[in-house]
N, CA, C and O atoms as CSV, one atom per row, in Angstrom:
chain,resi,resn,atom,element,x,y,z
A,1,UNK,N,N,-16.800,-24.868,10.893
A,1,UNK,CA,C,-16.889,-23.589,10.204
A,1,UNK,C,C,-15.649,-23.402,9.326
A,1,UNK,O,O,-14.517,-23.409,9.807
A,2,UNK,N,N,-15.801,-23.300,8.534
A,2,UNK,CA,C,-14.978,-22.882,7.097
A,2,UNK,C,C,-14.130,-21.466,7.610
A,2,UNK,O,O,-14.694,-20.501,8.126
A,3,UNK,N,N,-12.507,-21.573,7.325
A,3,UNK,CA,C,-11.836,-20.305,7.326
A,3,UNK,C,C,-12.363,-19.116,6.043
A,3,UNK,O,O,-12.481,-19.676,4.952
A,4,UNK,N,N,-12.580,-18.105,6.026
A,4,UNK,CA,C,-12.409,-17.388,5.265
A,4,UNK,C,C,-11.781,-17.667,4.063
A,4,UNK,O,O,-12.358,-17.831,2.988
A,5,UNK,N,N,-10.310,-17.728,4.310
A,5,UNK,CA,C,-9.329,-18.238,2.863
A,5,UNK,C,C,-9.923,-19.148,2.587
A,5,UNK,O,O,-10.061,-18.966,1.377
A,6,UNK,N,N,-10.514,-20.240,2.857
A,6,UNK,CA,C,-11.185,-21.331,2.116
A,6,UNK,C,C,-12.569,-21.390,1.200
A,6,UNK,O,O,-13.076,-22.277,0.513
A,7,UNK,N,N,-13.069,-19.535,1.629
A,7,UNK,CA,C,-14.033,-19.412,0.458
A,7,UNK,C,C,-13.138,-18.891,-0.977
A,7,UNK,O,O,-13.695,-19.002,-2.069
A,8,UNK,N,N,-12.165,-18.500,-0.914
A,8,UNK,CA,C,-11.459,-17.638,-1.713
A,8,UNK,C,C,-10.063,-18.213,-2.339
A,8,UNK,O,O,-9.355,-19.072,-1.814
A,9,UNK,N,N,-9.838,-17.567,-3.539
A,9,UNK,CA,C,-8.764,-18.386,-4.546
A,9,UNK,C,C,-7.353,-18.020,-4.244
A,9,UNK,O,O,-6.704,-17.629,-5.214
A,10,UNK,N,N,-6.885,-18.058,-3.352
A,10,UNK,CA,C,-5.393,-17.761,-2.948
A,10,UNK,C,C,-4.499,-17.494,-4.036
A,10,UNK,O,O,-3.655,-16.600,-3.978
A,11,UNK,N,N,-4.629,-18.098,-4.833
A,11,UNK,CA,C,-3.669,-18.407,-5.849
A,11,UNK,C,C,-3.979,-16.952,-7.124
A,11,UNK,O,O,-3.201,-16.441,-7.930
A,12,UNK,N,N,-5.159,-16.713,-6.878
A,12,UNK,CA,C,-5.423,-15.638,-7.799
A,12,UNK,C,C,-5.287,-14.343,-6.530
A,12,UNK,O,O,-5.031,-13.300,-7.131
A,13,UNK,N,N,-5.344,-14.174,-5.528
A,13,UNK,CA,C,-5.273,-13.294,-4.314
A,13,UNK,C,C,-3.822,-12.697,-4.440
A,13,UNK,O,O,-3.478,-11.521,-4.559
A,14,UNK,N,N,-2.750,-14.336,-4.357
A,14,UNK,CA,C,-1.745,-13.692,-4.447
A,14,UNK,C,C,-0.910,-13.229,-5.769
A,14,UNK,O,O,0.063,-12.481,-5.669
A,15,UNK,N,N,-1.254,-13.605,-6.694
A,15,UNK,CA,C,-1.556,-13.190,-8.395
A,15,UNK,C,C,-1.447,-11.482,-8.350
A,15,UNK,O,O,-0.611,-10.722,-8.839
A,16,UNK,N,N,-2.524,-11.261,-7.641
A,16,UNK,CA,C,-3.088,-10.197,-7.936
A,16,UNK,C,C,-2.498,-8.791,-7.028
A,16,UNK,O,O,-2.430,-7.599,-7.328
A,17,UNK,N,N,-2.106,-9.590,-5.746
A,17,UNK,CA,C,-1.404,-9.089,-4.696
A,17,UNK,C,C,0.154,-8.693,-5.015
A,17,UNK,O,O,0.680,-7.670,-4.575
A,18,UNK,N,N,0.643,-9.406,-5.630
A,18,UNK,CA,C,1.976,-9.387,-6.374
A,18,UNK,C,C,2.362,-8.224,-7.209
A,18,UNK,O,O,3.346,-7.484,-7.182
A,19,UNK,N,N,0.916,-8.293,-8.235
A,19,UNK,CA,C,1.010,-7.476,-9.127
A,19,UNK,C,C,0.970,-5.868,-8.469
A,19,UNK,O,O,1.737,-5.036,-8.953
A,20,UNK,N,N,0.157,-5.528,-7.488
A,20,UNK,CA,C,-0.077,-4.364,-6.484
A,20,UNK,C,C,1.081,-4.284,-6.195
A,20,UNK,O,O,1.396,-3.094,-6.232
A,21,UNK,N,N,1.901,-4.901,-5.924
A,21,UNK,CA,C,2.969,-4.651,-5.037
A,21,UNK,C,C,3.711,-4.464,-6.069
A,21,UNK,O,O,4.599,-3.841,-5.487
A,22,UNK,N,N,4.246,-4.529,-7.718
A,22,UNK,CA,C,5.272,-4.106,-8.584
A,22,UNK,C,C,4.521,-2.773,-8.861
A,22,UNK,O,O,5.066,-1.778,-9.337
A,23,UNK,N,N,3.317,-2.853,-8.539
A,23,UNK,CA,C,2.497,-1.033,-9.289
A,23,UNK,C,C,3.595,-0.229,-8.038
A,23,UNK,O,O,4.571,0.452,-8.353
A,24,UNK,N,N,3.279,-0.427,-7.005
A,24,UNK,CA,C,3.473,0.444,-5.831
A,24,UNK,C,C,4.877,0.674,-5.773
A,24,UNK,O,O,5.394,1.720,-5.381
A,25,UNK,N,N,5.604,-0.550,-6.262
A,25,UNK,CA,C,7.347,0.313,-6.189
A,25,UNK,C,C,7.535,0.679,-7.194
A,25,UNK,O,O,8.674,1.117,-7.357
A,26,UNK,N,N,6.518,0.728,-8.506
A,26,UNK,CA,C,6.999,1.490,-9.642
A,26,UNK,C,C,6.897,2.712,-9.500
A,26,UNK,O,O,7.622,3.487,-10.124
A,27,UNK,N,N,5.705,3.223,-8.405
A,27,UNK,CA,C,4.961,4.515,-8.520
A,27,UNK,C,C,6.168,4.867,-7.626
A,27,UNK,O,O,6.875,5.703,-8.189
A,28,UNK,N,N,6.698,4.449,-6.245
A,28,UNK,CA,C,7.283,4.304,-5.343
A,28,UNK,C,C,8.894,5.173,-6.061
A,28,UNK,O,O,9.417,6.214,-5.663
A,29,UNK,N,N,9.405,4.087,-7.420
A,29,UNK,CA,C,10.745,4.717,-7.796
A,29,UNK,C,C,10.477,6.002,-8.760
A,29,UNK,O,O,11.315,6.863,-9.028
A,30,UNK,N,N,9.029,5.944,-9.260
A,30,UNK,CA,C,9.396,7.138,-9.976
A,30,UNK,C,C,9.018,8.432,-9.192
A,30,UNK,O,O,9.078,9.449,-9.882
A,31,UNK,N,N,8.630,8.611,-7.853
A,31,UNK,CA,C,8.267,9.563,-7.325
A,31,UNK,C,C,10.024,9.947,-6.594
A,31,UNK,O,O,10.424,10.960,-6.018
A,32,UNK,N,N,10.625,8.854,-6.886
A,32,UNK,CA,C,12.034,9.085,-6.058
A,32,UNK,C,C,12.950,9.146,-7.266
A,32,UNK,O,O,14.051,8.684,-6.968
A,33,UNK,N,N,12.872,9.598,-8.659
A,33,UNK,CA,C,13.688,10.021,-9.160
A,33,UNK,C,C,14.150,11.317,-9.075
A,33,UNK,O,O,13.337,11.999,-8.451
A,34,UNK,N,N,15.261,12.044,-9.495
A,34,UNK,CA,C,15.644,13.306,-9.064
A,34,UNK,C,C,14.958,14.291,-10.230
A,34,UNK,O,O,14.118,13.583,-10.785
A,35,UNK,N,N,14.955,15.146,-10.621
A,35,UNK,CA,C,14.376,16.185,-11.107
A,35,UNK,C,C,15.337,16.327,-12.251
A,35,UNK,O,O,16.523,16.494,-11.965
A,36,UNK,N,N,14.929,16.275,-13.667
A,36,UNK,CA,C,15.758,16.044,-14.949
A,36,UNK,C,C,17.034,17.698,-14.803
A,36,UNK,O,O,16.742,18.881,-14.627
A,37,UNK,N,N,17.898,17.275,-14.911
A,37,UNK,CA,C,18.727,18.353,-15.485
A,37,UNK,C,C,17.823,19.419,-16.346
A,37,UNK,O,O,16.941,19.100,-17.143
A,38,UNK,N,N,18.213,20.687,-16.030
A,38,UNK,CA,C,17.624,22.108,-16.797
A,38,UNK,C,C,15.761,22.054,-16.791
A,38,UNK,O,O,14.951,22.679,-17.475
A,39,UNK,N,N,15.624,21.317,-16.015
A,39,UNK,CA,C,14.149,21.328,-15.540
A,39,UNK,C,C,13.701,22.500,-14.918
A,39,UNK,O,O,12.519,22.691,-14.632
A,40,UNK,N,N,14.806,23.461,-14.653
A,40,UNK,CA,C,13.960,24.786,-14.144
A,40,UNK,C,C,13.638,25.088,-12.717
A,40,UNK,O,O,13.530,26.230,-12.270
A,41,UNK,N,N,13.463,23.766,-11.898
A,41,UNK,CA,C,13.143,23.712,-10.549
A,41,UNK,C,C,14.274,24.406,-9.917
A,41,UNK,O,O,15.392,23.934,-10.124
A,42,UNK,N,N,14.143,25.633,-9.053
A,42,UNK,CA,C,14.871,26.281,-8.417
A,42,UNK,C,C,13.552,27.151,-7.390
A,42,UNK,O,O,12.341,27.124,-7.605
A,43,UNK,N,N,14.174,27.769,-6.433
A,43,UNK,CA,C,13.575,28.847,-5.358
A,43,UNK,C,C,13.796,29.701,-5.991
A,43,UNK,O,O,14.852,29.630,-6.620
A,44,UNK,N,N,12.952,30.925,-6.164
A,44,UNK,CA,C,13.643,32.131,-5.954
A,44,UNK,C,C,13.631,33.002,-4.961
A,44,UNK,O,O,13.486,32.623,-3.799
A,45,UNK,N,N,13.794,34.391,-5.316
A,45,UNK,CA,C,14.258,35.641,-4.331
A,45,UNK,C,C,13.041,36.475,-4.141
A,45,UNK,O,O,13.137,37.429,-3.368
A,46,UNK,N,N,11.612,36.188,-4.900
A,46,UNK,CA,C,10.563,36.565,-4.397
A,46,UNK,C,C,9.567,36.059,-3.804
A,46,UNK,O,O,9.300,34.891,-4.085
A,47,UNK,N,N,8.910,36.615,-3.035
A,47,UNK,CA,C,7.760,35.805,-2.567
A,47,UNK,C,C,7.069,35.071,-3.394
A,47,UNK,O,O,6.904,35.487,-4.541
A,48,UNK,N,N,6.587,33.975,-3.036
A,48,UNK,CA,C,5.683,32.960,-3.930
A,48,UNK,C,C,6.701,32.021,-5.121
A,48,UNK,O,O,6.238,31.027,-5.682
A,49,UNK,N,N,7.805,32.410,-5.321
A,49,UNK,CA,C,8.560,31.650,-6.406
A,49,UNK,C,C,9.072,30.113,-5.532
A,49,UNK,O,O,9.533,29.826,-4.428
A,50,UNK,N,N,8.801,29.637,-6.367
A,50,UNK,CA,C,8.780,27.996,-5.946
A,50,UNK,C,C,7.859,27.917,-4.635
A,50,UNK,O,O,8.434,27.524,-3.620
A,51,UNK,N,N,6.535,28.234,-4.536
A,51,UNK,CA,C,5.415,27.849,-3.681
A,51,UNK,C,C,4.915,26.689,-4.948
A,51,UNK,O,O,4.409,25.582,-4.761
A,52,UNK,N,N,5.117,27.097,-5.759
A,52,UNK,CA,C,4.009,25.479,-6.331
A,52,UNK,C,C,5.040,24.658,-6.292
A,52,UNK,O,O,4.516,23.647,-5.825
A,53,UNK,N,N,6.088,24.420,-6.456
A,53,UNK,CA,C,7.009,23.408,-6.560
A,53,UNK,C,C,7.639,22.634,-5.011
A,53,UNK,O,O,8.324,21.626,-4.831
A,54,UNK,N,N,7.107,23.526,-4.175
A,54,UNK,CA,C,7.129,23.011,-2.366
A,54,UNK,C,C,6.062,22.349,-2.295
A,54,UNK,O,O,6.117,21.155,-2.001
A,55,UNK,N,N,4.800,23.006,-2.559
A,55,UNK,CA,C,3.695,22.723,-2.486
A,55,UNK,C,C,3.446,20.603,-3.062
A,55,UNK,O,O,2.857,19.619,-2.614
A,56,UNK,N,N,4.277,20.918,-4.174
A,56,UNK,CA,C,4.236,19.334,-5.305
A,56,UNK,C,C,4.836,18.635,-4.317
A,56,UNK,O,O,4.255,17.733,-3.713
A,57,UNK,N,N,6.231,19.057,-4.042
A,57,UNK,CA,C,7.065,18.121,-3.245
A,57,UNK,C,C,6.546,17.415,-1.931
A,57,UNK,O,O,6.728,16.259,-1.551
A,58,UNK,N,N,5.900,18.374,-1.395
A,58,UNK,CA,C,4.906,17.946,0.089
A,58,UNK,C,C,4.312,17.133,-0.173
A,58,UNK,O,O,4.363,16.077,0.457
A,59,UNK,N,N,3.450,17.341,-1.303
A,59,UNK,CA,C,2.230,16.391,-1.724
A,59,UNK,C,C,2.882,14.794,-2.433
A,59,UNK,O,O,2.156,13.801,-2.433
A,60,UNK,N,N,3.696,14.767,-2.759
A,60,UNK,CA,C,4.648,14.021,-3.796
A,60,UNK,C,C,4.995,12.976,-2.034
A,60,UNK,O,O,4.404,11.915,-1.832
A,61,UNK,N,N,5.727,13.403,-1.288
A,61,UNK,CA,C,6.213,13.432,-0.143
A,61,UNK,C,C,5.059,12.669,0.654
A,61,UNK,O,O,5.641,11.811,1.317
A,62,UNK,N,N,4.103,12.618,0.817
A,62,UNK,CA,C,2.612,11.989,1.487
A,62,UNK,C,C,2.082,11.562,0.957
A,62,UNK,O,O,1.033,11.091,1.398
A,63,UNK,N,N,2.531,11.396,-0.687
A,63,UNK,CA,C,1.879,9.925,-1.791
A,63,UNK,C,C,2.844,9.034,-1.315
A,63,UNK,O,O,2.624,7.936,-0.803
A,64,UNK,N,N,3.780,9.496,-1.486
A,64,UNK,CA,C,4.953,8.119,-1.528
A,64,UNK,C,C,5.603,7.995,0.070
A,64,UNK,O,O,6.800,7.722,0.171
A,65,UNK,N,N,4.587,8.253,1.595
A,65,UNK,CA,C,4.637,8.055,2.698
A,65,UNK,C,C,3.347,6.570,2.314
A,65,UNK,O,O,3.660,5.387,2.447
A,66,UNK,N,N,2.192,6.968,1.925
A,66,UNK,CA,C,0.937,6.242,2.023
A,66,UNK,C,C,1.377,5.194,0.726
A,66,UNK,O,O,0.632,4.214,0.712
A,67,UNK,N,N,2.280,5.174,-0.226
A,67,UNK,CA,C,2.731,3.966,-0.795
A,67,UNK,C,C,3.416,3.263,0.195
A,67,UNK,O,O,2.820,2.237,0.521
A,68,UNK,N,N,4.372,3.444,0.733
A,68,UNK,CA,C,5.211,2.439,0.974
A,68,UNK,C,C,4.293,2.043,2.650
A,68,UNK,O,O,4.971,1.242,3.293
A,69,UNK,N,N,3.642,2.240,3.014
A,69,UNK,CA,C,2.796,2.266,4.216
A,69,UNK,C,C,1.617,0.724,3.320
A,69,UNK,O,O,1.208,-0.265,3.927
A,70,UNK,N,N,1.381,1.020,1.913
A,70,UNK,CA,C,0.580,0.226,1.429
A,70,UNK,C,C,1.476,-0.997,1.088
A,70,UNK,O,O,1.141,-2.134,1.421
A,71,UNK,N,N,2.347,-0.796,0.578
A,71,UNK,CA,C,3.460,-2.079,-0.100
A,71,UNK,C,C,3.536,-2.642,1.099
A,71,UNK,O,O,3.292,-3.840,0.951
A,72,UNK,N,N,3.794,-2.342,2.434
A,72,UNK,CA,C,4.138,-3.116,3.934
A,72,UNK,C,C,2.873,-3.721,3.730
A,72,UNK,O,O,2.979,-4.946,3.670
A,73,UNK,N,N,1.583,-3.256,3.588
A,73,UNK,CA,C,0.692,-4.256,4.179
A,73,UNK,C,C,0.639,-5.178,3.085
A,73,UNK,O,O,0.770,-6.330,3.499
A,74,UNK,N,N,0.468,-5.090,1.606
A,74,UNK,CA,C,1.120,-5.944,0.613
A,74,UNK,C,C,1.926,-7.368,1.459
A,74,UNK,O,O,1.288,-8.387,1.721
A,75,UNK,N,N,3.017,-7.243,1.713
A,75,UNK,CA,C,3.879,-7.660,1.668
A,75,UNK,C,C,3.631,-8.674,3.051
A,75,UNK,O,O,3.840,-9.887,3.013
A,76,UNK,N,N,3.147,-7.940,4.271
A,76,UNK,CA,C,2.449,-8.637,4.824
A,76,UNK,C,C,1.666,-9.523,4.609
A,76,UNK,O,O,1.910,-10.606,5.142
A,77,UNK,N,N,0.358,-9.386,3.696
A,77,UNK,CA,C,-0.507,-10.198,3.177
A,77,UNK,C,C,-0.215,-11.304,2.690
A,77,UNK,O,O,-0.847,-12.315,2.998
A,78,UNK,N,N,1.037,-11.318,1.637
A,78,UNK,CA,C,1.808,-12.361,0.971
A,78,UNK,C,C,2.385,-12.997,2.440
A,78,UNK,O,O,2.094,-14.182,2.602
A,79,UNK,N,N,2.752,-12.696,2.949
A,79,UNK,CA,C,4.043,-13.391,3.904
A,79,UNK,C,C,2.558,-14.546,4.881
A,79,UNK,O,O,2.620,-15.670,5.379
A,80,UNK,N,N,1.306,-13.444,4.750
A,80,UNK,CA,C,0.641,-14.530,6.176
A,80,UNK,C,C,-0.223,-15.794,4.425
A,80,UNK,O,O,-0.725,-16.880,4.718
A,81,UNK,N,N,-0.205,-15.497,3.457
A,81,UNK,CA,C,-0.436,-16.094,2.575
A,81,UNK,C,C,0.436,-17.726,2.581
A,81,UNK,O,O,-0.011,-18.865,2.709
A,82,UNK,N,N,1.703,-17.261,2.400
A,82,UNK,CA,C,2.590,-18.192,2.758
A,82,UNK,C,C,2.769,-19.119,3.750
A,82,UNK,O,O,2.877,-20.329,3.548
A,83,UNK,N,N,2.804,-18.583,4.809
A,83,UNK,CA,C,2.769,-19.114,5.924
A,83,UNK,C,C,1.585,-19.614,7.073
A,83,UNK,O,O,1.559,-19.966,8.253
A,84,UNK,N,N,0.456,-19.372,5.736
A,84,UNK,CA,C,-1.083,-20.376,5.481
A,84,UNK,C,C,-1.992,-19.828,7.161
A,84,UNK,O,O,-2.574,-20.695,7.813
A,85,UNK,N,N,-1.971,-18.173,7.706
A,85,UNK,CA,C,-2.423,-17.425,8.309
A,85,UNK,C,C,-3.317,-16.488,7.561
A,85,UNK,O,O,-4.000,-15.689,8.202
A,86,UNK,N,N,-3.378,-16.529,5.988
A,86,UNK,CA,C,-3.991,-15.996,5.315
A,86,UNK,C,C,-5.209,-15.384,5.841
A,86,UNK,O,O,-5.386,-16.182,6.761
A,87,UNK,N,N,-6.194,-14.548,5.943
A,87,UNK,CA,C,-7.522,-14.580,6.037
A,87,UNK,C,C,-7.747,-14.583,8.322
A,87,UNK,O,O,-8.737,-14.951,8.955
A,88,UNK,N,N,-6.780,-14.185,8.720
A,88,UNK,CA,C,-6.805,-14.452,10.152
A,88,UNK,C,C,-5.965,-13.087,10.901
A,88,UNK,O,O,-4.765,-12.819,10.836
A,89,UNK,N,N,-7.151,-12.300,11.674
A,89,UNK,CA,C,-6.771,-11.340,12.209
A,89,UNK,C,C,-5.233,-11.677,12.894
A,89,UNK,O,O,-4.834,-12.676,13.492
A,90,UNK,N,N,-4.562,-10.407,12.538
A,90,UNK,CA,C,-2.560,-10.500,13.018
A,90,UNK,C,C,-2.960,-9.686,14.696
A,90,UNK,O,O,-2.182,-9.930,15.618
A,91,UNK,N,N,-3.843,-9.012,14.888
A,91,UNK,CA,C,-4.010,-8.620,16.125
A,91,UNK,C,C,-5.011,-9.329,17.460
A,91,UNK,O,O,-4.850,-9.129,18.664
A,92,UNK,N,N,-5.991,-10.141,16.839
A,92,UNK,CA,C,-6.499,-11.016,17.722
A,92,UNK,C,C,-6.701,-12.316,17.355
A,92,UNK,O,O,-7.062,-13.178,18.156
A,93,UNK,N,N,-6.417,-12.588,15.774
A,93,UNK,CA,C,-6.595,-14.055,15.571
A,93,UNK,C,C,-7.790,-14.624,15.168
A,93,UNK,O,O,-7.996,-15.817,14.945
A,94,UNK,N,N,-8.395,-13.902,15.105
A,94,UNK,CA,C,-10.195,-14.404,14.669
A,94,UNK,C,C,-10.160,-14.295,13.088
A,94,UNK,O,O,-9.170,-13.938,12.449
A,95,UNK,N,N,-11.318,-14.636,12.579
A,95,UNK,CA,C,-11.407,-14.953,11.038
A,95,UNK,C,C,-11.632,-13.412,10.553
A,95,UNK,O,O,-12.420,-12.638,11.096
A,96,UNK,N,N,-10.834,-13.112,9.479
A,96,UNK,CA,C,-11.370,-11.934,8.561
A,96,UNK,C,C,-12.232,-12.217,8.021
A,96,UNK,O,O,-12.132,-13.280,7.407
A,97,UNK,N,N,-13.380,-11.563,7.940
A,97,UNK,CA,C,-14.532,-11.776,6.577
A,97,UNK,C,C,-14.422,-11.536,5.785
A,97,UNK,O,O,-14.029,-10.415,5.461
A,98,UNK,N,N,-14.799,-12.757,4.748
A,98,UNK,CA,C,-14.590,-13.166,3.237
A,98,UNK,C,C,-14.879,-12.120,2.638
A,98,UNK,O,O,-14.028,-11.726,1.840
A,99,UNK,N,N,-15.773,-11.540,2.743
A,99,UNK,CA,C,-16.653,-10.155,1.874
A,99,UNK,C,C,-15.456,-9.020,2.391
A,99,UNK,O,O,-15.370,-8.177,1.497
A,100,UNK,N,N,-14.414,-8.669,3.623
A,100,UNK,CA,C,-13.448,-7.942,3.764
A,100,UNK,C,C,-12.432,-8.041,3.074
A,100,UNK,O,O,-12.039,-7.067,2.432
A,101,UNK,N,N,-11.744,-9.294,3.048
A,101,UNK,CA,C,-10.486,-9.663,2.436
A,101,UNK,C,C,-10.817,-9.714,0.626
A,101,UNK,O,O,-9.848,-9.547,-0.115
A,102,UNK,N,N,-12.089,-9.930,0.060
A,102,UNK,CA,C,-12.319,-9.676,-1.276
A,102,UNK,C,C,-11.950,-8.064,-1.837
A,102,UNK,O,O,-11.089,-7.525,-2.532
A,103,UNK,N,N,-12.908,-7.760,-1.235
A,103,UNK,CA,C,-12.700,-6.137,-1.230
A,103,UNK,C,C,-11.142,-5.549,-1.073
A,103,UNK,O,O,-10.509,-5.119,-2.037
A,104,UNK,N,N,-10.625,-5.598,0.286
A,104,UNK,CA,C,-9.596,-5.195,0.171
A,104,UNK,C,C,-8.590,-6.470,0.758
A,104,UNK,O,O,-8.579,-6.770,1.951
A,105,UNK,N,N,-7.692,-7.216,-0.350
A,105,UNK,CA,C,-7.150,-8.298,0.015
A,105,UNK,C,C,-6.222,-8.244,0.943
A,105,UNK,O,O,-6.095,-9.015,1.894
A,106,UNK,N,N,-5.491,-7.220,0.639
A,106,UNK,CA,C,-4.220,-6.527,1.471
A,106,UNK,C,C,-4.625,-6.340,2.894
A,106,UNK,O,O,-3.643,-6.065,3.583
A,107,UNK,N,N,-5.699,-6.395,3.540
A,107,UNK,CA,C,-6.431,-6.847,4.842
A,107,UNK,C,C,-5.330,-7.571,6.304
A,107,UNK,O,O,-4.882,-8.657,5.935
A,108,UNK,N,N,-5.064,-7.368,7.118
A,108,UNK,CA,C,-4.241,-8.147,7.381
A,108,UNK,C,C,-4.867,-8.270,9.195
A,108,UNK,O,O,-4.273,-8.990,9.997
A,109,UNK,N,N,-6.287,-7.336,9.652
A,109,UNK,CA,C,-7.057,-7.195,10.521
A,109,UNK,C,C,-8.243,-6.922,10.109
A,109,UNK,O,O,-8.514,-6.249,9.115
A,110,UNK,N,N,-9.377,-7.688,11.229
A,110,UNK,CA,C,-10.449,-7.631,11.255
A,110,UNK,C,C,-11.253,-6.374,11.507
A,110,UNK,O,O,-10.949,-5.464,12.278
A,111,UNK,N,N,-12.414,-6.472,10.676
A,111,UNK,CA,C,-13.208,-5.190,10.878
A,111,UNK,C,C,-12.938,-4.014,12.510
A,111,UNK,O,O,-12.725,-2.811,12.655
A,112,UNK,N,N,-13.148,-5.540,13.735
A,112,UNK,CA,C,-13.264,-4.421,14.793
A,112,UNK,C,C,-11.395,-4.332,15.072
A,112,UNK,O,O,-11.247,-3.465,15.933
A,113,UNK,N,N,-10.394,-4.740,14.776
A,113,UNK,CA,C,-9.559,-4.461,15.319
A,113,UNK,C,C,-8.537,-3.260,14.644
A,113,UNK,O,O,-7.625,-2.662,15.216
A,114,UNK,N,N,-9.193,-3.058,12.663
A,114,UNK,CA,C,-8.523,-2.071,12.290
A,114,UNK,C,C,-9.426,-0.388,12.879
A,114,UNK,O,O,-8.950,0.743,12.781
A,115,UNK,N,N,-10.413,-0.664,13.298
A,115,UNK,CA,C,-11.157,0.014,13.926
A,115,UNK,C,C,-10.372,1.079,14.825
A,115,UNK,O,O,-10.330,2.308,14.768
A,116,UNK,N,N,-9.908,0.371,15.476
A,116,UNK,CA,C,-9.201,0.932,16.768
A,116,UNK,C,C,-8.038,1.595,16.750
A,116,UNK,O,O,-7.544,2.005,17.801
């Protein structure tokens, strides 16, 4: 029986995987730049003043939790790429399916074990 990675082009996987991973620390540094000089962002002294600008930051704050949560599995992916585990559940070891790891390459567990 054929591994998984052996239906699939590694070489374009990790191509492509690479490239995900410069999107994600780009999005990653610009969500972590500071707020331009005379930009206005301040609290004020009434109710509701700077509720939308808490509101951004929270949300800003749980994009760039679920980036760098994505770049790890990235980075993972590359590393079991490398070290020719490609395509092979990290929690029980069984084959990922080809039709899984296409879809989402960054995959690094099998259907039933991300399940859980």
């Amino acid at each position: 029986m054929a591994a998984p990675s052996d239906e699939l082009d590694l070489a374009e996987i990790e191509r492509n995987l690479r490239a995900r991973r410069a999107e994600i620390h780009a999005k990653i540094a610009e969500l972590a730049k500071p707020p331009e000089r005379g930009s206005g962002v301040s609290f004020g002294k009434r109710v509701g003043d700077g509720t939308t600008e808490a509101v951004s930051r929270l949300n800003e704050i749980g994009i760039g939790n679920n980036l760098l949560v994505a770049a790890e599995r990235v980075d993972r992916a590359l590393a079991k790429i490398e070290e020719g585990s490609y395509g092979t559940c990290d929690s029980c070891g069984r084959p990922i399916l080809a039709a899984r790891l296409a879809v989402a390459p960054e995959s690094v567990l099998c259907i039933d074990c991300a399940r859980r």
